[in-house]
N, C-alpha and C positions, 0 to 999 in steps of 0.2 A: 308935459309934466309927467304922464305917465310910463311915456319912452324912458324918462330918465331913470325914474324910479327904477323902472325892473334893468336897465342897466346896472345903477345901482345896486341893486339885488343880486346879479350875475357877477357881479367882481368880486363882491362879498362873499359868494359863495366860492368861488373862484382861491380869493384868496386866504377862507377857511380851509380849501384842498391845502393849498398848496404849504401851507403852514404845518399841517398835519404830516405831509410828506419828509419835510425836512426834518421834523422830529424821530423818523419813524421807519428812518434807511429807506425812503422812497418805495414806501408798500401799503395801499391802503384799501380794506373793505367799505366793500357797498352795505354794510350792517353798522359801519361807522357811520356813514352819511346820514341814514335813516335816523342812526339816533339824536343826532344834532341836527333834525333837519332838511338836511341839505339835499337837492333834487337830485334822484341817481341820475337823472337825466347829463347830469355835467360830469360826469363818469365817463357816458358814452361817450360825449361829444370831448373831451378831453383825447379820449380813446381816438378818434377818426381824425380829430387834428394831429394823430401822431405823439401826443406829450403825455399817453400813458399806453400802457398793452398790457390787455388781458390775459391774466395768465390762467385762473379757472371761473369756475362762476362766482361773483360776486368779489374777487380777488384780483388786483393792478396795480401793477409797478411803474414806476418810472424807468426810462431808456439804461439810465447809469447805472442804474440798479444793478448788485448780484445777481441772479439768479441762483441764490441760495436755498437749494430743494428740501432742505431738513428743517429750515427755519420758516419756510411757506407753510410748509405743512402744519407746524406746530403753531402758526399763527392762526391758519382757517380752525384747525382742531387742538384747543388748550388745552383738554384735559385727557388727549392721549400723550403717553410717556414711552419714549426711546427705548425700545428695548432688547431684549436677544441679543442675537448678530450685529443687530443694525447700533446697539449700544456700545458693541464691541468699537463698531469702527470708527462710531463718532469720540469713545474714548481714547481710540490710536493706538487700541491692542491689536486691530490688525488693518491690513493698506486693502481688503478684500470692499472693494463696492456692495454693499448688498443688492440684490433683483428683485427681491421684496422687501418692504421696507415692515420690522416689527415694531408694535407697539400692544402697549397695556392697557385696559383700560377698568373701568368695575363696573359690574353688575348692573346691567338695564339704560345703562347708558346710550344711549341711539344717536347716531352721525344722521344729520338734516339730508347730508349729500356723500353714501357711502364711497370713500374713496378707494382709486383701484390700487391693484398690486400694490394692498396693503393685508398681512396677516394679522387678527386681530386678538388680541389675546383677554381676554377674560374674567377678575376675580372679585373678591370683594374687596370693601371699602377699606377694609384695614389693612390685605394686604396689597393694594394700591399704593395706600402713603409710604410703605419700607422703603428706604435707600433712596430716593426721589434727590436728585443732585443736579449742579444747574454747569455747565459747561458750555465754553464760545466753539463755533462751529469755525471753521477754514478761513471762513469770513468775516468773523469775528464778531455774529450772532450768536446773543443767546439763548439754549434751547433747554428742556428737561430730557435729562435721561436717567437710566437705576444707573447705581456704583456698582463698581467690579462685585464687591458681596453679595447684592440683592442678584444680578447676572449667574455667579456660581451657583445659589440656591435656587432656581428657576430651571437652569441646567439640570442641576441633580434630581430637583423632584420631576423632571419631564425627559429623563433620559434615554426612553424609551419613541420619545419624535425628536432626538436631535441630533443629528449626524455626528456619527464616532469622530471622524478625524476631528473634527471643530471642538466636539465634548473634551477631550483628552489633551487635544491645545491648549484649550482655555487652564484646563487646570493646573498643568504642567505652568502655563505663567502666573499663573495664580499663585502658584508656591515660589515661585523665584522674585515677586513681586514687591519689590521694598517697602512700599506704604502698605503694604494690606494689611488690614486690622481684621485680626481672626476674632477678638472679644465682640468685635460687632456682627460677624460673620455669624457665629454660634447666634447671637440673640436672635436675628433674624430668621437660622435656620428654625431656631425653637418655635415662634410664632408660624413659619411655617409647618408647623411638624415632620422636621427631617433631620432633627440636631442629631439622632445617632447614627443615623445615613453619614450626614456632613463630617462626623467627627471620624467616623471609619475610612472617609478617605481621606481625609487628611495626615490620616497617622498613618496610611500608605503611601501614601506622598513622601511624607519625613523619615519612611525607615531607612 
């Protein structure tokens, strides 16, 4: 009777995974298990049967799975946000892969498991939430990153670490950009304090 039981037991957890995968593009933390529960131990042993693979610690996919790098990341760590370069590329303003990947984050925020060849940027809470836009990745996961606006303000007030060519790309698309919303640009820049910065070049842009 007891064999059966934890049999029992084992499907059921079993088949708590496996439920969870299908909802979930076949990607599931071991901080998931924990909280429902479920022994990491079928993690493992999932893992060595071949019907999951470890991609970092406490993070496993399934075989069919993507291997969607931007959407991993932003799943182990929620509350960093896409940003710089690396925003650029996941919004398709340019085809450049980044080498490091940037992200935002506020103030005393501490990663459990700091992750590598990643640039970690900085500020506070407020301006944290500016521009925060939600966009499907290649694979048609979705992740957060800033909008072009929150991106140009970032650039401007940091134009002294960010590579001319990239600096002067961006803006240059920036001005030929059909959806840009310069009324939202300004509020932004303002709460950053760079709205007369921001507005000096953009009237160098349009002369």
């Amino acid at each position: 009777m007891l064999i059966q039981q934890n049999r029992g037991e084992c499907m059921n957890y079993i088949d708590k995974i496996n439920n969870y995968l299908k909802n979930s593009g076949g990607i599931i933390l071991a901080s998931y298990c924990r909280k429902e529960n479920i022994p990491t131990i079928y993690l493992t042993r999932l893992t060595k049967e071949g019907k999951l693979v470890k991609i970092a610690n406490g993070l496993y996919i399934t075989k069919k799975a993507n291997y969607d790098e931007f959407y991993f990341f932003q799943y182990r760590f929620k509350k960093a946000i896409f940003s710089y370069e690396t925003a650029l590329f996941l919004l398709g303003a340019t085809d450049k892969i980044p080498d490091i990947i940037d992200v935002t984050i506020y103030n005393n925020y501490k990663f459990n498991n700091k992750p590598n060849k990643v640039n970690i940027h900085y500020v506070n809470k407020k301006l944290y939430d500016l521009g925060i836009i939600e966009i499907k990745t290649i694979y048609g996961n979705s992740v957060k990153v800033y909008s072009y606006e929150r991106i140009l303000c970032d650039f401007i007030s940091h134009k002294e670490q960010m590579d001319t060519e990239t600096y002067i790309k961006f803006i240059r698309f920036y001005s030929k950009y059909e959806k840009k919303d310069i009324h939202k640009l300004y509020e932004m820049a303002k709460e950053m304090n760079i709205i007369e910065t921001v507005k000096d070049i953009m009237e160098i842009v349009y002369e």
